[in-house]
Backbone bond lengths (Angstrom), bond angles and torsions (degrees), N, CA, C in turn:
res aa  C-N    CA-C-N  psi(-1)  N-CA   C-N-CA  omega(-1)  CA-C   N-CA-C  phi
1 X - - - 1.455 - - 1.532 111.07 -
2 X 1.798 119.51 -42.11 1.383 107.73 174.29 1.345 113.58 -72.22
3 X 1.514 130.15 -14.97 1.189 119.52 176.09 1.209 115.97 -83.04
4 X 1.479 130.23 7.57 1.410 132.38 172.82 1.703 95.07 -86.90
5 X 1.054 107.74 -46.29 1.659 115.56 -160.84 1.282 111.01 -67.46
6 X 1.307 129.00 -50.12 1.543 127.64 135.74 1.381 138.07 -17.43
7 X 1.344 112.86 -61.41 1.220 132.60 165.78 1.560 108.47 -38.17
8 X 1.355 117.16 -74.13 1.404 173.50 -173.09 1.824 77.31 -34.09
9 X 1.319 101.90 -88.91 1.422 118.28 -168.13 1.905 117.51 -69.40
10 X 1.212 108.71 -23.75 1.564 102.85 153.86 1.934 121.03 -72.95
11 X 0.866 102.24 -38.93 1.806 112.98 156.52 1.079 121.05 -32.46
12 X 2.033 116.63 -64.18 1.191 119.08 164.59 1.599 121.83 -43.85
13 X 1.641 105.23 -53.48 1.574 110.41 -149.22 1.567 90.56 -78.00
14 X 1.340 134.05 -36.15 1.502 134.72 -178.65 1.813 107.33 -57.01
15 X 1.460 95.84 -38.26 1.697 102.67 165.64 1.270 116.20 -79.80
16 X 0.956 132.10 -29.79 1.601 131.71 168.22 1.902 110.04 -49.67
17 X 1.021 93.90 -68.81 1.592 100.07 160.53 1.095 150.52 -20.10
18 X 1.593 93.72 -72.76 1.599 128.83 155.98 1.513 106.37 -29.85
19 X 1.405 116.59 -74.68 1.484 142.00 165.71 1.142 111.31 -16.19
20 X 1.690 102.86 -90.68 1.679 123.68 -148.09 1.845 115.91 -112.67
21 X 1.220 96.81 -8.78 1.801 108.42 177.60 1.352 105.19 -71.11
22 X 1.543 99.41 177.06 1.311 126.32 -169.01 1.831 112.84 -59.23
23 X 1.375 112.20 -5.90 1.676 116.00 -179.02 1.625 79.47 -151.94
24 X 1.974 99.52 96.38 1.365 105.42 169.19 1.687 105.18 -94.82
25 X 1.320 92.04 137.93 1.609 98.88 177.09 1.766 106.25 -90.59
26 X 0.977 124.38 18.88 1.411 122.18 172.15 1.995 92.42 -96.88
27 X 1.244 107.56 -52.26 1.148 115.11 -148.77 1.740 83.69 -72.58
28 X 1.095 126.05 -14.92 1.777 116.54 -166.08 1.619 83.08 -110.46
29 X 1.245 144.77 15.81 1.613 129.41 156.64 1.290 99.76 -122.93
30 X 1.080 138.33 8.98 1.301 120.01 165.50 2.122 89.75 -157.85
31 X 1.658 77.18 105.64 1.158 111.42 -169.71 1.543 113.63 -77.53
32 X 1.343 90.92 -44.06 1.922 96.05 -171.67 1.210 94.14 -71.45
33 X 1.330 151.46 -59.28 1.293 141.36 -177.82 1.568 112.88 -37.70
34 X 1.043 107.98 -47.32 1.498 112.33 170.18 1.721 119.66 -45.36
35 X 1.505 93.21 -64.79 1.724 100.76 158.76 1.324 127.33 -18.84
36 X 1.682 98.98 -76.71 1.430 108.77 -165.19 1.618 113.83 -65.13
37 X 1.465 108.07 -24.72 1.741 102.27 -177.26 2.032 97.02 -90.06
38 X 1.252 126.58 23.83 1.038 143.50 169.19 1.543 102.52 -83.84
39 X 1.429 97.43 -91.74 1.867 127.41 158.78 1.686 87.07 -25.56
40 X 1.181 154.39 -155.55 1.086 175.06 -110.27 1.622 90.09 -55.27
41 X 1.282 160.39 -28.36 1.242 118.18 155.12 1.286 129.37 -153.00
42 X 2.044 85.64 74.13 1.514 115.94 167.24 1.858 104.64 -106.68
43 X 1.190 103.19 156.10 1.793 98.77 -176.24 1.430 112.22 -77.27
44 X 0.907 110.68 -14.31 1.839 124.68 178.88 1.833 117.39 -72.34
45 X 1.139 97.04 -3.96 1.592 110.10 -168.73 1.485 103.14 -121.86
46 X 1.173 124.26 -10.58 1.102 118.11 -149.35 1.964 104.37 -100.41
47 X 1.372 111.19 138.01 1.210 104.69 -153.17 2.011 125.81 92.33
48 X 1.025 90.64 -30.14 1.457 101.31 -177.78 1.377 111.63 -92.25
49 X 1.275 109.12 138.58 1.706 122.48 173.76 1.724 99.96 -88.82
50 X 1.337 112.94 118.90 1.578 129.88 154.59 1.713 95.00 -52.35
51 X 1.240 104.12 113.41 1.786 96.90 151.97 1.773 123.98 -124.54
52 X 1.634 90.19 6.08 1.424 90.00 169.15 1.133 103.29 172.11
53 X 2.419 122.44 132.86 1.036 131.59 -176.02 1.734 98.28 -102.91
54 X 0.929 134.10 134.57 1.602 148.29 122.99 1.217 142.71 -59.79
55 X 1.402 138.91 94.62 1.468 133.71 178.91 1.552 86.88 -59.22
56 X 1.344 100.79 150.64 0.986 117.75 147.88 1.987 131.79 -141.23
57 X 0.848 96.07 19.29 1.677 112.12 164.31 1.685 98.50 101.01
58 X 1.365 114.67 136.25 1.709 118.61 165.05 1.079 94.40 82.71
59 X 1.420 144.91 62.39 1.428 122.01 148.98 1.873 103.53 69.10
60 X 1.594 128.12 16.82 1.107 113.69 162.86 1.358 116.61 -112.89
61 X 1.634 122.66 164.10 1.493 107.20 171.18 1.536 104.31 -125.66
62 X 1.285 123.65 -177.22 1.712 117.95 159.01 1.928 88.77 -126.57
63 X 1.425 106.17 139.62 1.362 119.62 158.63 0.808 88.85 -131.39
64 X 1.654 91.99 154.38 1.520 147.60 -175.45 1.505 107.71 -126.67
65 X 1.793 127.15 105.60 1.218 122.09 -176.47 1.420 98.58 -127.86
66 X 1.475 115.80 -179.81 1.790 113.65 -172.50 1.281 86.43 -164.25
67 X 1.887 100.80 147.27 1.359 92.49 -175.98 2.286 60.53 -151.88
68 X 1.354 95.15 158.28 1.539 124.43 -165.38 1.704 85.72 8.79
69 X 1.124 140.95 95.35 1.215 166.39 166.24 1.483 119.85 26.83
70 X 1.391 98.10 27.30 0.998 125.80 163.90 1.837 134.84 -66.44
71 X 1.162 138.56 43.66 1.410 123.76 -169.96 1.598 127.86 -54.94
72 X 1.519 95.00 141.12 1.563 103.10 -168.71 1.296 84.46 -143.71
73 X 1.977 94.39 137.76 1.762 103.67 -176.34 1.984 103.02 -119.90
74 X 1.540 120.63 138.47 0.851 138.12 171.84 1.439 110.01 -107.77
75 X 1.314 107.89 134.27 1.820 113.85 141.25 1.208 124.58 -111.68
76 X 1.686 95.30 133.39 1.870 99.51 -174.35 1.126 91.29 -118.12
77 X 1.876 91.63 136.59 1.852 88.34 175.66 1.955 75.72 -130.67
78 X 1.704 81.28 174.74 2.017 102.52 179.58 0.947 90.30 -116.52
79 X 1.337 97.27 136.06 1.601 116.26 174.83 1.889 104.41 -119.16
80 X 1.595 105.28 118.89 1.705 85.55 164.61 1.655 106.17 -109.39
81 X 1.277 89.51 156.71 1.498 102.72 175.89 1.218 119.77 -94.16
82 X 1.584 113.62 -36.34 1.413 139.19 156.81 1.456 133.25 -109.74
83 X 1.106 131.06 -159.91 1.444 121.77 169.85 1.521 110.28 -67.86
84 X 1.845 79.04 -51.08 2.088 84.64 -168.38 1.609 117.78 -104.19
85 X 1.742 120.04 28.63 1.143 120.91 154.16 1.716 115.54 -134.36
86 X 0.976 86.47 126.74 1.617 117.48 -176.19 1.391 91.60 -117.25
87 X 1.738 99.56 146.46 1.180 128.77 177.19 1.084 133.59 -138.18
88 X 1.401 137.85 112.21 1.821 102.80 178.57 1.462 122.66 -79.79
89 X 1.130 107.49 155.54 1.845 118.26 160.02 1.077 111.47 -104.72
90 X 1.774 124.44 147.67 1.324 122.89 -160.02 1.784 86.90 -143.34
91 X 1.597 110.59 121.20 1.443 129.66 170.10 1.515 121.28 -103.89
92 X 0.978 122.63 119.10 1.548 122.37 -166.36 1.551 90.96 -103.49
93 X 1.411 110.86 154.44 1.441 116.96 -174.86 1.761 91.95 -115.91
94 X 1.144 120.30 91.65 1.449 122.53 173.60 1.476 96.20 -77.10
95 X 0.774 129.16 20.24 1.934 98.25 -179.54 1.758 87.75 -149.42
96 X 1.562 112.94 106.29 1.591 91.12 -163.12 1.569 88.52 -96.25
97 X 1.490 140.09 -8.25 1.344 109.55 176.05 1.904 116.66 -88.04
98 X 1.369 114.16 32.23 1.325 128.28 169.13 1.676 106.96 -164.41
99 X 1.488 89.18 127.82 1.726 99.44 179.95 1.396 127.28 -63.01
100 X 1.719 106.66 48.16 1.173 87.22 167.00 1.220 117.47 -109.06
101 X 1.567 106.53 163.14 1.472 106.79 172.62 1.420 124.59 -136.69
102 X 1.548 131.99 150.67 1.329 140.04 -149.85 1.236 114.70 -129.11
103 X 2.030 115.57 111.59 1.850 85.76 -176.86 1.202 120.65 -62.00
104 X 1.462 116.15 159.42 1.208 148.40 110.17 1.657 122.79 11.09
């Protein structure tokens, strides 16, 4: 019976973890959520209307934001360095009649 309760309660705390620790597995399956609380409070976003996210394969995205009708396009890609730090990089496309783009 105590070896159920043990059992039992390392289960939880390995799920506790899993969950809410420093390498959340919610936040690494549902990625775009991750994004958007990215987007909302990085200084590079701020002021700017999101008007449109793009997958674009590997952990990159293309946004499209507008601010007084203005459009300005970013790519955010994640970069990890480790398992359990991920980062984004943020590329601004200053030159919109050629794709280039410049970090952030």
């Amino acid at each position: 019976m105590i070896k159920k309760i043990i059992i039992g309660a390392a289960l939880l705390i390995i799920a506790g973890l899993a969950l809410f620790g420093p390498y959340s597995l919610i936040r690494e399956f549902n990625e775009e959520a991750a994004l958007k609380d990215f987007i909302s409070s990085d200084n590079t976003f701020k002021g700017l209307e999101v008007t449109n996210i793009d997958y674009r394969g590997s952990e990159t995205y293309f946004i499209q934001t507008q601010k007084e009708g203005k459009m300005t396009n970013f790519i955010l890609m994640r970069h990890h360095t480790s398992v359990m730090n991920g980062h984004w990089k943020v590329f601004l496309n200053k030159n919109q009649s050629k794709n280039i783009f410049n970090i952030v």
